[in-house]
C-alpha positions in Angstrom: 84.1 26.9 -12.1 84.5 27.3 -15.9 88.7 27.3 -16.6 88.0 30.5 -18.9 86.0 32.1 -15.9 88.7 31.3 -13.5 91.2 32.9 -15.1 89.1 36.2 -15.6 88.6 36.4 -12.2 91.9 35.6 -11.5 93.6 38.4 -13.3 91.4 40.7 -11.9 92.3 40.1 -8.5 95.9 40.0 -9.1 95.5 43.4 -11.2 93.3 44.8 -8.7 93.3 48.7 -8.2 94.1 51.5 -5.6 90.3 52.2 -5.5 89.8 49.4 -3.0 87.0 46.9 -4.8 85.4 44.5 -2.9 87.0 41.4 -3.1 83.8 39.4 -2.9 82.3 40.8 -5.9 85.6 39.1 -7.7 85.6 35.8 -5.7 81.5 35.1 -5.1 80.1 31.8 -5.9 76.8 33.1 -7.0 78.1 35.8 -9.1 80.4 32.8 -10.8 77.0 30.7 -11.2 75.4 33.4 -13.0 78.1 33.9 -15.6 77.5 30.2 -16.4 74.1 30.4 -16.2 74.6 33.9 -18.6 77.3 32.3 -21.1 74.7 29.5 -21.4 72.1 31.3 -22.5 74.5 33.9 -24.5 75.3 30.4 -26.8 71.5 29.4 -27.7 70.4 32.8 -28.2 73.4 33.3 -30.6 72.8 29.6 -32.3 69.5 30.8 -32.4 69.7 33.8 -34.1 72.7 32.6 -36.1 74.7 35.2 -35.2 78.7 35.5 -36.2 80.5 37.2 -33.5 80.2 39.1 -30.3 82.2 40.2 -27.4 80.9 40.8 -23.7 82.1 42.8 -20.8 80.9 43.3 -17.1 82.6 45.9 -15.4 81.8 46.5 -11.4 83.4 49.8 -10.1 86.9 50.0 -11.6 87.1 46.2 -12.4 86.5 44.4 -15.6 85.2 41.6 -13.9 84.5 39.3 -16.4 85.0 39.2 -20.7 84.6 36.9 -23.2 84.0 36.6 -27.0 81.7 34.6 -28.5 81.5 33.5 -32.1 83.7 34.6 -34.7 85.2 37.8 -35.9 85.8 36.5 -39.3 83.2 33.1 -40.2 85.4 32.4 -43.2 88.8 32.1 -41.6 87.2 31.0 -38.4 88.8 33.9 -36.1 87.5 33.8 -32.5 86.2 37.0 -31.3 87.9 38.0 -27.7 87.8 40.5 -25.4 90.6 42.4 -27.8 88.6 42.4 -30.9 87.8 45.8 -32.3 84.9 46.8 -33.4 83.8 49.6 -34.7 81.2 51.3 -32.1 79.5 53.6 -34.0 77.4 56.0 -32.4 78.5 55.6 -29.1 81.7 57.9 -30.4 78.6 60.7 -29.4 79.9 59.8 -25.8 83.1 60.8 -26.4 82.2 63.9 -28.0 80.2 64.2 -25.1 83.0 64.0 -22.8 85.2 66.4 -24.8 82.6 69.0 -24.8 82.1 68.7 -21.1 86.0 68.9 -20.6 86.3 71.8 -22.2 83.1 73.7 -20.7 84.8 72.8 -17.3 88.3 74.6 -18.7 86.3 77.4 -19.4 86.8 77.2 -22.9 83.0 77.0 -23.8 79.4 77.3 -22.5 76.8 75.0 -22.8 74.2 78.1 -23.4 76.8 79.6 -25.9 75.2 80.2 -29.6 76.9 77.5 -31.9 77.1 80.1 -34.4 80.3 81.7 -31.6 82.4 78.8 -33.0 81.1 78.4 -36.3 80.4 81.2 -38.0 79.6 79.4 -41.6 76.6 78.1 -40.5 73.8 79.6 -41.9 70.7 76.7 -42.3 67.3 77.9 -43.5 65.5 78.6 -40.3 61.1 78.8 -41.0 60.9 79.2 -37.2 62.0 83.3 -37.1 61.1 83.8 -33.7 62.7 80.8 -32.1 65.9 80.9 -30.1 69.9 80.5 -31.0 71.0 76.8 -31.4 72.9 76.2 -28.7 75.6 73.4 -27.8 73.1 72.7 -25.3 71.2 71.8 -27.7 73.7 70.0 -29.6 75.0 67.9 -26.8 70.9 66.7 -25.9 69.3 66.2 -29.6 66.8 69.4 -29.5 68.7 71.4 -32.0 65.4 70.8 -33.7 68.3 69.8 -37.1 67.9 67.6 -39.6 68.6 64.0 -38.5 71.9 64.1 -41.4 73.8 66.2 -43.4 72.5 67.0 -46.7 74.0 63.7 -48.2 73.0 60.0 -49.5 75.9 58.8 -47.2 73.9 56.0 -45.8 73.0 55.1 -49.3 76.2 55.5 -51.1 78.9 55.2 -48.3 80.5 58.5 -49.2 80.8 60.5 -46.5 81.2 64.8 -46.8 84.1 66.4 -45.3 83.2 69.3 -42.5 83.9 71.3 -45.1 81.3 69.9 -47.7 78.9 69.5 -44.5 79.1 73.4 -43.9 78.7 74.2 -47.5 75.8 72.4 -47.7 74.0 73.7 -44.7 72.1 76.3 -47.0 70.2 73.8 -48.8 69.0 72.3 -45.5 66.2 73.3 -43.3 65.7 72.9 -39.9 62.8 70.7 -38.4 61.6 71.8 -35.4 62.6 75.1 -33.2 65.1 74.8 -30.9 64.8 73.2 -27.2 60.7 72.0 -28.5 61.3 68.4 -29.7 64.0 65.6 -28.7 65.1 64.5 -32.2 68.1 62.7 -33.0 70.8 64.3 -35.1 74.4 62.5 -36.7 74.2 66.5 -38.1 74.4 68.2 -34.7 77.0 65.7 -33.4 79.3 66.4 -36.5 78.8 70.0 -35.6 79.8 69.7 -32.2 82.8 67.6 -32.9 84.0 70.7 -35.0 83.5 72.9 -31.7 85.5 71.0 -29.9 88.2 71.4 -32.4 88.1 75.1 -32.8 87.4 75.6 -29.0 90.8 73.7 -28.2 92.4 74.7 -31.0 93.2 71.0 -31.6 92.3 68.8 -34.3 89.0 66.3 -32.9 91.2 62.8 -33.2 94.3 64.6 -31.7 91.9 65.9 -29.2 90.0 62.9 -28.1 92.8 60.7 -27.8 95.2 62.7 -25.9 92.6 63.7 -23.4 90.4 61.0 -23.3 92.3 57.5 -24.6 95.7 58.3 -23.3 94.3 58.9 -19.7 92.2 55.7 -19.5 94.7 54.0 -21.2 92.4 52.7 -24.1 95.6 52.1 -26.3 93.2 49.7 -28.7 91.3 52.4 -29.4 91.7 55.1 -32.1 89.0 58.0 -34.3 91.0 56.8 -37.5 92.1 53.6 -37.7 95.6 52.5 -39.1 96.2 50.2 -41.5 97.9 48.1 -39.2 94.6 48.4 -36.9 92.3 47.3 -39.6 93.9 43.5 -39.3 92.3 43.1 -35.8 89.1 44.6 -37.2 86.2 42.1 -36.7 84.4 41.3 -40.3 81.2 43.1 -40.3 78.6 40.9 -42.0 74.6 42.7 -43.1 71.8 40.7 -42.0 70.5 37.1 -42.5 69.0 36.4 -46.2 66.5 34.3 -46.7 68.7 31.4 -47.6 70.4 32.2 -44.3 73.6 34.0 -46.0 75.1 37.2 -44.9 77.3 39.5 -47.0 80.1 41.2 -45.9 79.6 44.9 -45.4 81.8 47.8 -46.2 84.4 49.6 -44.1 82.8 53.0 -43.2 84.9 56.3 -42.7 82.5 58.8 -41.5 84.9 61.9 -42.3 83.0 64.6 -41.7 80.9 62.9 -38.8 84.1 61.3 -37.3 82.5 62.6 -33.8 79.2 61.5 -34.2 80.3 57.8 -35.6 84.0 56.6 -36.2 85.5 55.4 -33.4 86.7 51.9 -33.2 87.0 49.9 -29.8 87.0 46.8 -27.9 85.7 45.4 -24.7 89.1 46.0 -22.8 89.3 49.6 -23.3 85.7 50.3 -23.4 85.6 48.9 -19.9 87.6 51.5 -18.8 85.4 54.2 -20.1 83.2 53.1 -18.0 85.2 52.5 -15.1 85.1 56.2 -15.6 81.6 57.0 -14.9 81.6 56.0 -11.6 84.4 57.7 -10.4 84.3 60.8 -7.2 86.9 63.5 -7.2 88.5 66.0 -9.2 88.9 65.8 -12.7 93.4 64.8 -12.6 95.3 61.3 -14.2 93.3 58.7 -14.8 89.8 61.1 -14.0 89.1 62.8 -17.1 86.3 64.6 -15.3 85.3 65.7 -12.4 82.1 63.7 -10.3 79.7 66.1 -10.1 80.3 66.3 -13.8 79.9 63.0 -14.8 76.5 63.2 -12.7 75.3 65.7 -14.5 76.0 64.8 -18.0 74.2 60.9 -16.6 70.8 62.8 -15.3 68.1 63.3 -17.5 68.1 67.0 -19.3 65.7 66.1 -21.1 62.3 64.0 -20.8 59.9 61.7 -23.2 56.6 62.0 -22.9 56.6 58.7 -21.9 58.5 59.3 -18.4 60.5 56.6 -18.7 63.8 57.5 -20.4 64.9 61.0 -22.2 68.4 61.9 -22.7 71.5 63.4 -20.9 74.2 65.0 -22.0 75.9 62.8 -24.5 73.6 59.8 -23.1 70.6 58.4 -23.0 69.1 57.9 -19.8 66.0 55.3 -18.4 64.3 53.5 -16.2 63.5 49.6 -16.2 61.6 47.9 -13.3 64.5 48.8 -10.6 67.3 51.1 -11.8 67.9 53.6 -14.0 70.2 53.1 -16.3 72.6 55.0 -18.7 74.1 54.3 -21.6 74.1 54.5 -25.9 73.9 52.1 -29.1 75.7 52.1 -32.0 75.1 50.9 -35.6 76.9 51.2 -38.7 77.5 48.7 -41.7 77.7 45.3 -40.1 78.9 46.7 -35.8 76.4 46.9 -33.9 77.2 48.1 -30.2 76.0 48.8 -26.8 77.1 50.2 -23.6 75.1 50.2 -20.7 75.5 51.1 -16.7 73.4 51.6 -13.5 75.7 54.9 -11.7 73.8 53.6 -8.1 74.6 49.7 -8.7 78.3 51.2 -10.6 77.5 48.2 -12.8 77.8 48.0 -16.8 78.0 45.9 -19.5 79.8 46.3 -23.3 78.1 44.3 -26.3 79.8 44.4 -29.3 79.2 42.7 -32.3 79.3 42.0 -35.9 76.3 41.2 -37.6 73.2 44.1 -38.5 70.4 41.8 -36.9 72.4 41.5 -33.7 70.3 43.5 -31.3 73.1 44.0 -28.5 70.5 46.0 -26.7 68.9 43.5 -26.3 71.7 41.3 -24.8 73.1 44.0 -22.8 69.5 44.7 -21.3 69.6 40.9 -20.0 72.6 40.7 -18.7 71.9 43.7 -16.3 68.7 42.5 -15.3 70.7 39.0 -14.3 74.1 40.4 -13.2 73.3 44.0 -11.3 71.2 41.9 -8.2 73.6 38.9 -7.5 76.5 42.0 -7.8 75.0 44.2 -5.3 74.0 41.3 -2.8 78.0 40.6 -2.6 78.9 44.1 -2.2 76.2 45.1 0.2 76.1 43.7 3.6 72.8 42.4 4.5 70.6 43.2 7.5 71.3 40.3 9.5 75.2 41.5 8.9 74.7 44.6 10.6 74.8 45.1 14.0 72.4 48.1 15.6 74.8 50.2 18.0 73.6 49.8 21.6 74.3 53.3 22.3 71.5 54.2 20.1 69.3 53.1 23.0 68.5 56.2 24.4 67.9 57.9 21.8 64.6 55.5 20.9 60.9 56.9 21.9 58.3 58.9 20.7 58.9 62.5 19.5 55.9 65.4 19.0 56.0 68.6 17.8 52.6 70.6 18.9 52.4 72.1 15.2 52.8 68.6 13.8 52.6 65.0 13.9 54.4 62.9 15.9 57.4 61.0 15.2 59.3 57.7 16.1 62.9 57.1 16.3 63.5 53.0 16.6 65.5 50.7 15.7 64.5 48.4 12.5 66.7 45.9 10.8 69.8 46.6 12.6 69.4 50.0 12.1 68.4 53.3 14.0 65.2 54.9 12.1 62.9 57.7 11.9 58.9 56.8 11.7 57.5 60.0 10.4 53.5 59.8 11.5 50.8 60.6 9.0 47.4 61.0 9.0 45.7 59.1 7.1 48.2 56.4 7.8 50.3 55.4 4.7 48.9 52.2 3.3 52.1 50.2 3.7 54.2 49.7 7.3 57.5 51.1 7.2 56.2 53.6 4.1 57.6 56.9 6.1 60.7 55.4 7.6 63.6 57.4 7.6 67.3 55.7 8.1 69.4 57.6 10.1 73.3 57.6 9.4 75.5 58.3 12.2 77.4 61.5 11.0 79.3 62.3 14.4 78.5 62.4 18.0 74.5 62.1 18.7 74.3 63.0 15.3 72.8 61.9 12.1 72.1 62.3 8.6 68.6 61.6 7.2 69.3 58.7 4.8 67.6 56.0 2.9 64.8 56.5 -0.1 62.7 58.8 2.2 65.8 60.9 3.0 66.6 64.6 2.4 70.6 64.6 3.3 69.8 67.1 6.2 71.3 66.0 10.1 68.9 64.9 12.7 70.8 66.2 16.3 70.4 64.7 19.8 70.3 67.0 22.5 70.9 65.3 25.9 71.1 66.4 29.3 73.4 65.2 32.0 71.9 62.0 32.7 72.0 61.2 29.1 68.4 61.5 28.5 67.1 63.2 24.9 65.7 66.5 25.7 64.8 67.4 21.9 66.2 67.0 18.4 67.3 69.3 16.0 65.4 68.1 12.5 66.7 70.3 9.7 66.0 73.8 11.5 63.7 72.9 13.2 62.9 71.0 16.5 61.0 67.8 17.8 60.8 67.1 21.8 59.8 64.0 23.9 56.0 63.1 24.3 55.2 63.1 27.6 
């Protein structure tokens, strides 16, 4: 195994948390090969492209199971990029904001149907859409505010960036695009506005905000809205793209000001792991869980949908679907950091990209590295069929089932595992289409499981001689065919 890898893995074990990771993700042969196989392929596409830096993360549950940096932070004084870099991540502060937002609707503090004007009372944009409904920070959090895409500046142009103030003032001159809640459109305006909510909603300025409730928690000490002077030295060197005569130039710092919460937070691989980490947590929002689960779900499911059916957005993330898994994450670009972070919530797999170069495409990377890492992962974690033993109590309960108002049904055991065959007519075209695993969920009892599962509990009944009399399916009842 590679030293560097070795190491990794090594620190990760001997760091390893209270949540209880498999050790075999950690410790696996294949998943090591892979990495090898991936850092391989990481060094000709970057040769390739010519690229200066980048720094890589794969994070499985709460571990940051591997890092590594590739390339150079600074190509003139030949500074390595690591794991510790920073980078400045760009849109992917929208995450954070995200995150604030949702903190504060779970405090009570704000509703996600609540008119933005309730917070702002300034804004005033010219509206040709009189009948449509009241922005909302609904609306705001999911791109269909139907804004502008940017304030009413150059700032792109000329790197000077409004304060809120100027942002506000400005508004008036603006006009919005689309009604309200009709069209997904992307807006660094509607995510400056809603980092101004979260300051007037907790009373706290948006930096002080995000890092005491967000950064502190996690523990992302490298990370930071504004950065210090003394921050700036670890700053990676952000370089425009590749000229014709292969140069690159070296592209301004960027302080966003007024759309600090849409794109001005600076990060690393380290800390960004643990924002992930994050995502897949259970439980109640306390500690180290900034929110609660059934929050994090929600802001990770699609609220809204392309036409395309493939991907749409959450709330604060983008959301879609590759061959296998859906997958959640955000980009960032600005002046020479480019950044992506991307995780499947079922796999509780992700990957950080960060680089340093405008024709980086860490999308790209990060899409790859799923595709090879996420399979090899889940084989280690998940025990395979020929692992599992079938429970020979679950003998008796095997036979066919009717209901006279109904179809039949079979309960078997398939692949180590006790199943429900739901019968259809025609048949479906595939064997095994309608099976139904059943999870034991307490005595002669189970819950309806697998990818044709509803959650509900499928209930034995058995009479003194231990034979099934019926089964309780939902409400509702199957009996033995005689």
């Amino acid at each position: 195994m590679n030293p560097k890898i070795f190491l990794v893995f090594l620190f990760v074990i001997l760091s390893y948390t209270i949540y209880g990771q498999p050790e075999a993700v950690l410790q696996n042969t294949e998943v090591a090969s892979e990495i090898k196989v991936l850092e391989s392929w990481i060094h000709a596409q970057m040769e390739y492209r010519n690229l200066p830096g980048m720094s890589v993360g794969i994070v499985y549950d709460q571990d940051l199971i591997y890092s590594k940096g590739f390339g150079y932070g600074n190509l003139e004084k030949k500074t390595a990029a690591t794991s510790q870099t920073l980078y400045r991540i760009a849109s992917i502060s929208k995450t954070f904001t995200a995150t604030a937002i949702m903190q504060l609707r779970d405090e009570g503090k704000l509703r996600l149907d609540d008119p933005i004007e309730k917070y702002l009372p300034g804004f005033n944009i010219q509206n040709p859409f009189p009948d449509a409904p009241e922005i909302t920070v609904f609306n705001l959090l999911t791109h269909t505010s139907g804004l502008p895409r940017e304030a009413g500046f150059p700032y792109w142009t000329n790197r000077k960036f409004p304060t809120m103030k100027e942002i506000i003032a400005a508004l008036p001159e603006q006009e919005m695009i689309y009604p309200p809640g009709t069209h997904y459109k992307y807006s660094n305006l509607g995510m400056a506005l809603l980092g101004e909510i979260v300051t007037v909603a907790s009373g706290v300025p948006y930096d002080k905000y995000i890092t005491e409730n967000i950064f502190d928690p996690l523990g992302m000490s490298s990370s930071s809205v504004f950065l210090t002077e003394k921050d700036k030295q670890r700053l990676v060197t952000p370089y425009s793209h590749r000229f014709q005569d292969g140069s690159r130039r070296v592209m301004p710092f960027t302080d966003a000001k007024g759309l600090v919460s849409a794109a001005n937070i600076t990060s690393n691989v380290e800390d960004m792991a643990k924002f992930i980490s994050q995502q897949f947590r259970k439980g109640k929002r306390g500690n180290r869980q900034i929110l609660d689960g059934y929050t994090l779900a929600e802001m990770q499911r699609i609220h809204w949908l392309n036409s395309n059916w493939t991907s749409g957005y959450g709330l604060g993330f983008r959301v879609w679907k590759d061959d296998v898994y859906t997958v959640v994450g955000h980009g960032g670009w600005v002046a020479g950091n480019r950044s992506q972070i991307s995780f499947v919530p079922d796999e509780k797999v992700g990957v950080i990209v960060l680089t340093n170069a405008d024709d980086a495409s860490p999308s790209f990377f990060a899409n790859r590295i799923l595709e090879l890492m996420v399979p090899v992962i889940h084989e280690t974690v998940t025990p395979s069929a020929a692992d599992k033993k079938a429970d020979p109590r679950w003998e008796k309960y095997i036979g066919l089932y009717t209901d006279p108002s109904w179809y039949d049904t079979e309960i078997l055991i398939y692949k180590n595992q006790l199943v429900m065959n739901g019968y259809s007519y025609p048949p479906e075209d595939s064997p095994g289409e309608n099976l139904t695993v059943l999870t034991p969920a307490g005595q002669d009892t189970f819950k309806m499981d697998g990818p044709n599962g509803n959650g509900e509990l499928v209930i034995f009944k058995l009479d003194e001689n231990d034979k099934v009399v019926r089964i309780k399916v939902g409400e509702n009842y199957i009996f033995p065919k005689k």
